[in-house]
Backbone atoms as SQL, in Angstrom:
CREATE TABLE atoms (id INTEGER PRIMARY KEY, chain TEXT, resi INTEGER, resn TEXT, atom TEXT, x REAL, y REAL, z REAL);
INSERT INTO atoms VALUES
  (1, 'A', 1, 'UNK', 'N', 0.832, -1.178, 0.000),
  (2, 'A', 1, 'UNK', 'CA', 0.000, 0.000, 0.000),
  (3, 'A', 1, 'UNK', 'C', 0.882, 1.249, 0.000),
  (4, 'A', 2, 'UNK', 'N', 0.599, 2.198, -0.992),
  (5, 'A', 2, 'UNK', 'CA', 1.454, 3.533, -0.982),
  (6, 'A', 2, 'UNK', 'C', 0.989, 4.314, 0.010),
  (7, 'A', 3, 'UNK', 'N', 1.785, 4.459, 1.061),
  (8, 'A', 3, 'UNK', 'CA', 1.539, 5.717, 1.992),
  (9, 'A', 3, 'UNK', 'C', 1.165, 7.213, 1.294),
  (10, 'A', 4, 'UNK', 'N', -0.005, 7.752, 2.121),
  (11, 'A', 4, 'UNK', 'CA', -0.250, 9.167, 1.781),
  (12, 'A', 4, 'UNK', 'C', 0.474, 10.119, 1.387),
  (13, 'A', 5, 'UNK', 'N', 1.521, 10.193, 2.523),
  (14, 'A', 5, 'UNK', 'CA', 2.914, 11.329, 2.039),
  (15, 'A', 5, 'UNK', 'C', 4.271, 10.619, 2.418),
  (16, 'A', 6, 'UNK', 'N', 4.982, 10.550, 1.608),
  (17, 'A', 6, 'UNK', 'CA', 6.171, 10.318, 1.293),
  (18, 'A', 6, 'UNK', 'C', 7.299, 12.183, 1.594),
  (19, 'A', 7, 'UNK', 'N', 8.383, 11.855, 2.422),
  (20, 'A', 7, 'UNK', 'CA', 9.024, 13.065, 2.181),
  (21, 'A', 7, 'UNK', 'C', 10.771, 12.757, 2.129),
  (22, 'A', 8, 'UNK', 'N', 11.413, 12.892, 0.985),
  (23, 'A', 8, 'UNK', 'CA', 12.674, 12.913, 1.033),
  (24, 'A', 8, 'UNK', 'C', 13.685, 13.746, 1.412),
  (25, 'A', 9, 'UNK', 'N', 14.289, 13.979, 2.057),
  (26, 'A', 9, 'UNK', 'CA', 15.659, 14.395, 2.875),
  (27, 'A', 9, 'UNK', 'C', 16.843, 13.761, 2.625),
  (28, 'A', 10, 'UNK', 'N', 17.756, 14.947, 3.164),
  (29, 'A', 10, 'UNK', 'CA', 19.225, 14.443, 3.066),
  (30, 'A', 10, 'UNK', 'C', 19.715, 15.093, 4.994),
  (31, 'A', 11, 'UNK', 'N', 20.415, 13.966, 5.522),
  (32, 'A', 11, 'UNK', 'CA', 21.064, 14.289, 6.987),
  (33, 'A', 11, 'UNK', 'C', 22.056, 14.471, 6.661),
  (34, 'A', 12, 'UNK', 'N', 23.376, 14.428, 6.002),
  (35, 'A', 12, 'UNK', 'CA', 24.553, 14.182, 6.039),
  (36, 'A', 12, 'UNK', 'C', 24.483, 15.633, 4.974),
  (37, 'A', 13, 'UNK', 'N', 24.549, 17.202, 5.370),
  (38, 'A', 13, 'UNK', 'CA', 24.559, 17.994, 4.748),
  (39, 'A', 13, 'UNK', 'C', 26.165, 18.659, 4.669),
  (40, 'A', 14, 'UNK', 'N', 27.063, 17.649, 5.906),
  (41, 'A', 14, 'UNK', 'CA', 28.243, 18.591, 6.220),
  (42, 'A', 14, 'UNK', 'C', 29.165, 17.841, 5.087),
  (43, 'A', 15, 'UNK', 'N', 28.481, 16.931, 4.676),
  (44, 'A', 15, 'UNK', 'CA', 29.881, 15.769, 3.311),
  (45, 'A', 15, 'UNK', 'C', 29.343, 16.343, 2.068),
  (46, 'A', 16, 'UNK', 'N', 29.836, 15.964, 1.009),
  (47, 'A', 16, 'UNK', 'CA', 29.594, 15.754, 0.030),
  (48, 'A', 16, 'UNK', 'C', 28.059, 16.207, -0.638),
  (49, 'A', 17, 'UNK', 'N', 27.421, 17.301, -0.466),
  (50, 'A', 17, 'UNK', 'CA', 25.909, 17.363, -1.140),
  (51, 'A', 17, 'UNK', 'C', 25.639, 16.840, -2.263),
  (52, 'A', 18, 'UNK', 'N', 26.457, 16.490, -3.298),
  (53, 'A', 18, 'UNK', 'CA', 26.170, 15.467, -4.348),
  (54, 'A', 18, 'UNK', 'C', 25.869, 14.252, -4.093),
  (55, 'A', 19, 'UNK', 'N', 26.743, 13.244, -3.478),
  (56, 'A', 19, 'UNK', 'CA', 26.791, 12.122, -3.176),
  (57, 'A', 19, 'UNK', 'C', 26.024, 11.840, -1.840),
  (58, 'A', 20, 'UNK', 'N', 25.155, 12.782, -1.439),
  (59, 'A', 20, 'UNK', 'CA', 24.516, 12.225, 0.150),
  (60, 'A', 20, 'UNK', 'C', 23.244, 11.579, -0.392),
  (61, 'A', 21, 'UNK', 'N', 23.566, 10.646, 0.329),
  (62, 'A', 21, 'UNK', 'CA', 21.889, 9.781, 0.118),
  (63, 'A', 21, 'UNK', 'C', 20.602, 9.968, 1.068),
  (64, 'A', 22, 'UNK', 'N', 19.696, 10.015, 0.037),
  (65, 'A', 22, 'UNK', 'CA', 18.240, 10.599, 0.536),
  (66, 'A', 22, 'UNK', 'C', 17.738, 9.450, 1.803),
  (67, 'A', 23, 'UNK', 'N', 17.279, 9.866, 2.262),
  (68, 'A', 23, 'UNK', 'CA', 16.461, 9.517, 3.961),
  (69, 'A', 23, 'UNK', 'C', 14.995, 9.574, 3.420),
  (70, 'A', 24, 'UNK', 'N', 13.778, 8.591, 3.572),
  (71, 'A', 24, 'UNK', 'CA', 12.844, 9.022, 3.162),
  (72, 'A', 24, 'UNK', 'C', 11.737, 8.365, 4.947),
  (73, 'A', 25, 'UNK', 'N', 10.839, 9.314, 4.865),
  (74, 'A', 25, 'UNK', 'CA', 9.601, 9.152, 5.815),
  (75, 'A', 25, 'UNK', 'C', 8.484, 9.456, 5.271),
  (76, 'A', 26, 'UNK', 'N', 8.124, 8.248, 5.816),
  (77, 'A', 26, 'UNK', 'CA', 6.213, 8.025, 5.181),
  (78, 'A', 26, 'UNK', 'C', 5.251, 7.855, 6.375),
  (79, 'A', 27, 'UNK', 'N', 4.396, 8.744, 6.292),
  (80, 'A', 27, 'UNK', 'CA', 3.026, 8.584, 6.945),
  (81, 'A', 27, 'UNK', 'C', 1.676, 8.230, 6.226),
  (82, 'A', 28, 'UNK', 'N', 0.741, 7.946, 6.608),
  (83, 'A', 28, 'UNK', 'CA', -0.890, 8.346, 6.229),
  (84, 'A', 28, 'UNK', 'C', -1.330, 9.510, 7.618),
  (85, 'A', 29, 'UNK', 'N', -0.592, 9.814, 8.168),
  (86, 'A', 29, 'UNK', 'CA', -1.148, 11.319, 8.773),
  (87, 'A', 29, 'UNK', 'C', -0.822, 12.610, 8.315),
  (88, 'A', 30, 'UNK', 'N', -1.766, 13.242, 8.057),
  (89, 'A', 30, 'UNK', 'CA', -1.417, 14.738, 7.437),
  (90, 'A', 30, 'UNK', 'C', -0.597, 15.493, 8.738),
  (91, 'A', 31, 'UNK', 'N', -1.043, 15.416, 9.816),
  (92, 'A', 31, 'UNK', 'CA', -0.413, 16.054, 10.956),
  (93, 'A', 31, 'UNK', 'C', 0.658, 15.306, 11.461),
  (94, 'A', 32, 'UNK', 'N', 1.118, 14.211, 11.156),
  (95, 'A', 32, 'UNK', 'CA', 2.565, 13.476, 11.335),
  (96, 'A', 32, 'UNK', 'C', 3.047, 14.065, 10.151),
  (97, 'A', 33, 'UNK', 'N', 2.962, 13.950, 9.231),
  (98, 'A', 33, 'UNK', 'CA', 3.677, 14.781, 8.136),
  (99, 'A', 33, 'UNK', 'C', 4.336, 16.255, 8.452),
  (100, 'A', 34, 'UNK', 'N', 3.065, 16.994, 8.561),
  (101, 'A', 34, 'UNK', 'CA', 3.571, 18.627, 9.120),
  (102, 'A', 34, 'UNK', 'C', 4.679, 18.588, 10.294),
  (103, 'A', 35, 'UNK', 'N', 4.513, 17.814, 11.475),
  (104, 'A', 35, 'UNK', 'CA', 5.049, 17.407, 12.210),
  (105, 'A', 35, 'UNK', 'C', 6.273, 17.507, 12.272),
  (106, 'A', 36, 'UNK', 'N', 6.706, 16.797, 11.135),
  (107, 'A', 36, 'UNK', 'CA', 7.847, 15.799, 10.591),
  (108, 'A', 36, 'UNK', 'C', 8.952, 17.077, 9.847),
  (109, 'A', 37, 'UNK', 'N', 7.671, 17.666, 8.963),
  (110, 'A', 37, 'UNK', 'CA', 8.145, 18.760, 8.027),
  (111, 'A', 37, 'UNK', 'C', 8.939, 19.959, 8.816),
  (112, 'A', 38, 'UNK', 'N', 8.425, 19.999, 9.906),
  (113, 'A', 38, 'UNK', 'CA', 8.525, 21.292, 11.286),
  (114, 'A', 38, 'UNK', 'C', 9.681, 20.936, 11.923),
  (115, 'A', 39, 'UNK', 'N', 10.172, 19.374, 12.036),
  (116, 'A', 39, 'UNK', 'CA', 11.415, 19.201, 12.619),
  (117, 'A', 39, 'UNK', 'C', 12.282, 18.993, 11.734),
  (118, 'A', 40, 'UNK', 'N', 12.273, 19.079, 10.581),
  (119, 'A', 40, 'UNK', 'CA', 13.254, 19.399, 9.268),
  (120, 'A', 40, 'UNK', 'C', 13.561, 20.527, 8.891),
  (121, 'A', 41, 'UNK', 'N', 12.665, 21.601, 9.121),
  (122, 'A', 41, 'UNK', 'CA', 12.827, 22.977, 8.649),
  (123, 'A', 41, 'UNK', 'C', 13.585, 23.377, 10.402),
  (124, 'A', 42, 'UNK', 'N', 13.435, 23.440, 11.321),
  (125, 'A', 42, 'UNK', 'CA', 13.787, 23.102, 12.413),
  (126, 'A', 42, 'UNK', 'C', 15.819, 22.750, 12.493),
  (127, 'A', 43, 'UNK', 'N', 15.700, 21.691, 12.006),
  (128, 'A', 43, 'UNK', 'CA', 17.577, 21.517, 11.733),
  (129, 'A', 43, 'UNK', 'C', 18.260, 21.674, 10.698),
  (130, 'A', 44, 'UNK', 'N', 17.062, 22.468, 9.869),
  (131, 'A', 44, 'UNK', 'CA', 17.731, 23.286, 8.583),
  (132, 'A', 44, 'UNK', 'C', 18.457, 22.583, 7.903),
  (133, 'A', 45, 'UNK', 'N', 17.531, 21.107, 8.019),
  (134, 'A', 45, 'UNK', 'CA', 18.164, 19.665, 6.684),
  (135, 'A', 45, 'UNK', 'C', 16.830, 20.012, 5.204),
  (136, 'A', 46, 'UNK', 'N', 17.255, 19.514, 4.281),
  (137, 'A', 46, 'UNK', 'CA', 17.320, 19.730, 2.865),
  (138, 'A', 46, 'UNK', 'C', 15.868, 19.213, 2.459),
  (139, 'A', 47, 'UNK', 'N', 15.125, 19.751, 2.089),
  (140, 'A', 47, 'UNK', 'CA', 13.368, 18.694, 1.817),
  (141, 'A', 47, 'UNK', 'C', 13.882, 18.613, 0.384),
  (142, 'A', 48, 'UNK', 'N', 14.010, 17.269, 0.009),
  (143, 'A', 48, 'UNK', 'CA', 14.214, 17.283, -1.403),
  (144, 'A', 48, 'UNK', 'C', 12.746, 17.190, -2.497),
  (145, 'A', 49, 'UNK', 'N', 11.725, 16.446, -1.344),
  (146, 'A', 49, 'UNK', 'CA', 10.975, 15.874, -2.721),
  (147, 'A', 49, 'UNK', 'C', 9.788, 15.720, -1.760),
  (148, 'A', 50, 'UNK', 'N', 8.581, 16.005, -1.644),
  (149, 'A', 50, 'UNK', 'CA', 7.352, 15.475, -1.007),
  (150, 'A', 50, 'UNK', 'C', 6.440, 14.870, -2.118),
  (151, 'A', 51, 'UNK', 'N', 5.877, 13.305, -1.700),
  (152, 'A', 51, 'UNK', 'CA', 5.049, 12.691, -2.734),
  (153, 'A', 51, 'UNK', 'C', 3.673, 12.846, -1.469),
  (154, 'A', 52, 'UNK', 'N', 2.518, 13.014, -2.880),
  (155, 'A', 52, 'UNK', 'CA', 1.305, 12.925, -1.989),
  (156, 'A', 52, 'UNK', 'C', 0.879, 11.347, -2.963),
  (157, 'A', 53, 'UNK', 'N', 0.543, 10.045, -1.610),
  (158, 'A', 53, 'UNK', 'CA', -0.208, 9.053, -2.649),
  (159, 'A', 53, 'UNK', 'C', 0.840, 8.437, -4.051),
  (160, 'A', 54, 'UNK', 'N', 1.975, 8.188, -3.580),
  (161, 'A', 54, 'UNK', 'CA', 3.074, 8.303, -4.777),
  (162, 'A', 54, 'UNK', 'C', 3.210, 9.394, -6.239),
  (163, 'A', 55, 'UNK', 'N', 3.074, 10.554, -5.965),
  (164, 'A', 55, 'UNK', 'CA', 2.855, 11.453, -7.054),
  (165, 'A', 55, 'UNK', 'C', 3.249, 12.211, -6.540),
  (166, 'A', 56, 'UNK', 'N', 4.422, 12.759, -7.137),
  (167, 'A', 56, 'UNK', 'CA', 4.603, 14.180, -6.771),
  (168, 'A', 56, 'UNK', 'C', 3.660, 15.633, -6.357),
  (169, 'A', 57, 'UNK', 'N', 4.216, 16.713, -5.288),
  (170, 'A', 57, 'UNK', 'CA', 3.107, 17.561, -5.069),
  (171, 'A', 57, 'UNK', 'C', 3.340, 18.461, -6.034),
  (172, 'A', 58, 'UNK', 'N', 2.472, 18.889, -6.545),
  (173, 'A', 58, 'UNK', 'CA', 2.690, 20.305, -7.620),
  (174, 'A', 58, 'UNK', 'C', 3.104, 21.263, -6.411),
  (175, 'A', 59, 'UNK', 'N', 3.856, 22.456, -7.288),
  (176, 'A', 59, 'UNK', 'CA', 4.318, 23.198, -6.999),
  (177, 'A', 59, 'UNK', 'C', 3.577, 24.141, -5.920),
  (178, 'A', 60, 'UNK', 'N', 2.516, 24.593, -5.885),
  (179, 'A', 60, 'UNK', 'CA', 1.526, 25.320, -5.245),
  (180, 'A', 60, 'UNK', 'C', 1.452, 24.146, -3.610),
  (181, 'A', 61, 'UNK', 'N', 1.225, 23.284, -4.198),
  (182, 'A', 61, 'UNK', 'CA', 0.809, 22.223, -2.640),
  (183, 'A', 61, 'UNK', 'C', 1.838, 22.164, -2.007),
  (184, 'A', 62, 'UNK', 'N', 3.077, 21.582, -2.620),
  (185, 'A', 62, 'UNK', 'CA', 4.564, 21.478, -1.888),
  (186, 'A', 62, 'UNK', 'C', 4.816, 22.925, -0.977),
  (187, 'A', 63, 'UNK', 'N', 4.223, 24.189, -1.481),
  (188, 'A', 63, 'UNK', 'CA', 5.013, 25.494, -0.961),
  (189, 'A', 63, 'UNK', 'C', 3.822, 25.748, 0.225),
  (190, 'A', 64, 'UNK', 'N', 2.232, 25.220, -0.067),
  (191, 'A', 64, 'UNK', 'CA', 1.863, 25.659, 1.033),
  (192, 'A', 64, 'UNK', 'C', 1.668, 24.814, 2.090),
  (193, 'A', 65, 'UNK', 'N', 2.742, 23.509, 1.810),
  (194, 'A', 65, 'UNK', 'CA', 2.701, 22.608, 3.044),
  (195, 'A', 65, 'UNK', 'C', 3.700, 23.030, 3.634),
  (196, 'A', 66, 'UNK', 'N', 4.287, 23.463, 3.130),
  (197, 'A', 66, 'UNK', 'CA', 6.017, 24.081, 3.932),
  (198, 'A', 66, 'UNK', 'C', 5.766, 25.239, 4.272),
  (199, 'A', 67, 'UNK', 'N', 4.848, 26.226, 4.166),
  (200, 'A', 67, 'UNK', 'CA', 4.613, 27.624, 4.300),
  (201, 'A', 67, 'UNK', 'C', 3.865, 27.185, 5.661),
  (202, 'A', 68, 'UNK', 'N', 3.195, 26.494, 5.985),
  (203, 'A', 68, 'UNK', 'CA', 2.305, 26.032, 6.885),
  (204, 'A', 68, 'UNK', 'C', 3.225, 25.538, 8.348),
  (205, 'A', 69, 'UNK', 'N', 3.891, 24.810, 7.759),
  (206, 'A', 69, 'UNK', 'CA', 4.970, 23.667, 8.494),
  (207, 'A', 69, 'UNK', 'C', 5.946, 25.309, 9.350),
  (208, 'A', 70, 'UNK', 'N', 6.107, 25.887, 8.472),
  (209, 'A', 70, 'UNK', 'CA', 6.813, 27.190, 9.108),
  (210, 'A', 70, 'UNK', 'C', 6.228, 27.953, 9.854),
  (211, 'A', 71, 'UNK', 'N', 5.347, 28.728, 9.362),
  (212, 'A', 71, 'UNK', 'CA', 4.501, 29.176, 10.420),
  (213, 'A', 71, 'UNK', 'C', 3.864, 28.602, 11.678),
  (214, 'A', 72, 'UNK', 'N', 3.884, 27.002, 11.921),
  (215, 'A', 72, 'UNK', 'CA', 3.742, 26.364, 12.985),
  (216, 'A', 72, 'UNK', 'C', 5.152, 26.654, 13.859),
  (217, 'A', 73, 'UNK', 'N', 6.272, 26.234, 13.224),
  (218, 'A', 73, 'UNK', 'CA', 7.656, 26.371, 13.457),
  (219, 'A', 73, 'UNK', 'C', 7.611, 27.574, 14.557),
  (220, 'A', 74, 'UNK', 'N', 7.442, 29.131, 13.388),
  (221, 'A', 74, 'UNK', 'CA', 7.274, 30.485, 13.844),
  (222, 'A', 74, 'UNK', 'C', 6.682, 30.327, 15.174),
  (223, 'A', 75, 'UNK', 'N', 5.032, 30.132, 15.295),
  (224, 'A', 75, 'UNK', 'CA', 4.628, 30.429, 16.394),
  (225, 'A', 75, 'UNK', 'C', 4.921, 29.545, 17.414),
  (226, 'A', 76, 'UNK', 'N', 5.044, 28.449, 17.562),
  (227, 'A', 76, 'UNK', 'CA', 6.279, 27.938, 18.517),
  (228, 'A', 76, 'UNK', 'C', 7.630, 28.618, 18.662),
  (229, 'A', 77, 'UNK', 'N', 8.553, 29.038, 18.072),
  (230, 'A', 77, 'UNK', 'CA', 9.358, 30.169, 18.816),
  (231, 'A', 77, 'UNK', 'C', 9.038, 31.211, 19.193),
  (232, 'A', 78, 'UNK', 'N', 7.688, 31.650, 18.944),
  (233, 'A', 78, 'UNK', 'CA', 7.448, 33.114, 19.464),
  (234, 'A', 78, 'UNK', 'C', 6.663, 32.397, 21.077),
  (235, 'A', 79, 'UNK', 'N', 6.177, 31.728, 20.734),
  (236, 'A', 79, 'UNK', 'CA', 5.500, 31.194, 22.185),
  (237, 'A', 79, 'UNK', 'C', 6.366, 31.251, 23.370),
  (238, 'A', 80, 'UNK', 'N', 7.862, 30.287, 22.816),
  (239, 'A', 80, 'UNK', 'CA', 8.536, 30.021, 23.740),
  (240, 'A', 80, 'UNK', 'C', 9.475, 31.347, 24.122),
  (241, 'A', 81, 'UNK', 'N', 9.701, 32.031, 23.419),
  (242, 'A', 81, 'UNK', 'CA', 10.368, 33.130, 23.752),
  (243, 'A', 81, 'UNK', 'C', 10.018, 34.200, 24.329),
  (244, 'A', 82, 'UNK', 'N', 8.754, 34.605, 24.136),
  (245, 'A', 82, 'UNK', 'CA', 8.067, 35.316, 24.461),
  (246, 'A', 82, 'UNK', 'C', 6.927, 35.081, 25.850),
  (247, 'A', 83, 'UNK', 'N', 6.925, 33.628, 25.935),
  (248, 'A', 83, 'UNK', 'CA', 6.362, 33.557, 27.393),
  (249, 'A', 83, 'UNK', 'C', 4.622, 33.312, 26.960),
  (250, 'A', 84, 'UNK', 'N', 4.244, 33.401, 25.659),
  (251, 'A', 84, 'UNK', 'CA', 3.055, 33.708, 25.074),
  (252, 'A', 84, 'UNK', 'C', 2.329, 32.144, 24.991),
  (253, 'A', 85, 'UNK', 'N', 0.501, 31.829, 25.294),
  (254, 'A', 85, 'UNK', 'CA', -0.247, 31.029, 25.097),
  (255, 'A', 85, 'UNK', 'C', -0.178, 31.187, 23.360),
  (256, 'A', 86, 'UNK', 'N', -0.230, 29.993, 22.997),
  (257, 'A', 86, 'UNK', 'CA', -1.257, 30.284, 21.200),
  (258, 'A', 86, 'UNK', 'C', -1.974, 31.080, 21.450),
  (259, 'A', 87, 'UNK', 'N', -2.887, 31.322, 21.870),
  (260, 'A', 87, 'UNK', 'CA', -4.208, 32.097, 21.434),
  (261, 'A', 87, 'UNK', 'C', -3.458, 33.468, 21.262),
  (262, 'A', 88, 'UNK', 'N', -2.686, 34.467, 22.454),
  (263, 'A', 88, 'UNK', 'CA', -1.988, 35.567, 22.643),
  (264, 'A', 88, 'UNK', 'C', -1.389, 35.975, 21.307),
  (265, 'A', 89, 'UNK', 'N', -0.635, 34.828, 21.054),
  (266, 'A', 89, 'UNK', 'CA', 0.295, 34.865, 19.947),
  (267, 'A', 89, 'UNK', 'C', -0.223, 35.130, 18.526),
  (268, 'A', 90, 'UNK', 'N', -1.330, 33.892, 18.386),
  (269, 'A', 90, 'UNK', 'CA', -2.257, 34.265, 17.377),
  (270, 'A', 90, 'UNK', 'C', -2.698, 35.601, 16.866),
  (271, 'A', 91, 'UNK', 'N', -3.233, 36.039, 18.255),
  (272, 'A', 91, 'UNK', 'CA', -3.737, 37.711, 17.946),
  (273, 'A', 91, 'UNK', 'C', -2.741, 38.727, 17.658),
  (274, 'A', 92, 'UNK', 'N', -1.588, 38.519, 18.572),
  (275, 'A', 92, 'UNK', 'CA', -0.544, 39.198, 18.283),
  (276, 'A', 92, 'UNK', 'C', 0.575, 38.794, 16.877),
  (277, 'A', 93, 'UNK', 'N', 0.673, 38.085, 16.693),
  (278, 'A', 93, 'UNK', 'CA', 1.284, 37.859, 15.434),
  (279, 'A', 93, 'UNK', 'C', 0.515, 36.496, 14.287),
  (280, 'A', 94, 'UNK', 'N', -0.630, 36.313, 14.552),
  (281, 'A', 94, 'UNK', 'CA', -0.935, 35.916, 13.435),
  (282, 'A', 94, 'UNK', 'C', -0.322, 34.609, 12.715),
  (283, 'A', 95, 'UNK', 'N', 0.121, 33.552, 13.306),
  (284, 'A', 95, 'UNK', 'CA', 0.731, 32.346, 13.372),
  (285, 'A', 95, 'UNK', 'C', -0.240, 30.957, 13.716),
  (286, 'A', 96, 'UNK', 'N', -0.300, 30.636, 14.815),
  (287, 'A', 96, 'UNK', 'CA', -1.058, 30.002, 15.208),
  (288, 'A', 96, 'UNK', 'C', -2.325, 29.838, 15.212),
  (289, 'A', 97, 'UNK', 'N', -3.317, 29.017, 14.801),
  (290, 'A', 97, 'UNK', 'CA', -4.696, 28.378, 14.809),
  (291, 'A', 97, 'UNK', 'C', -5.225, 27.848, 16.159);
């Protein structure tokens, strides 16, 4: 059975970026995915490729799953830095749901 989302990565960003071999994680959760996406953008490792259902995401879907995945990112550092509930944060900067 093809998992929902497929996402390829590279860990080994400090060798060789040609020759590093892709890392891949698969869910059927949309929110394990984002999740996933949030602790990648997070250690500022490489998203090479997201499949939705074995198919690549078009361009528009790929940017607003990562646009999403960030702004979760965002309002979790503003939370923690700032001492702020979601909701606070929300109103005040417009991040969080």
């Amino acid at each position: 059975m093809i998992p929902k989302y497929s996402i390829e990565f590279v860990t080994d960003v400090k060798k060789n970026k040609k020759n590093s071999k892709p890392n891949y994680y698969s869910t059927d959760d949309p929110v394990a995915c984002e999740e996933f996406l949030i602790e990648l953008l997070e250690r500022s490792l490489p998203i090479c490729n997201i499949r939705h259902e074995g198919l690549p995401m078009s361009r528009a879907e790929f940017d607003a799953l990562i646009k999403r995945a960030a702004g979760n990112l965002a309002a979790k550092h503003l939370c923690t830095s700032l001492n702020l509930k979601p909701e606070e944060e929300h109103y005040r900067f417009g991040f969080a749901a």
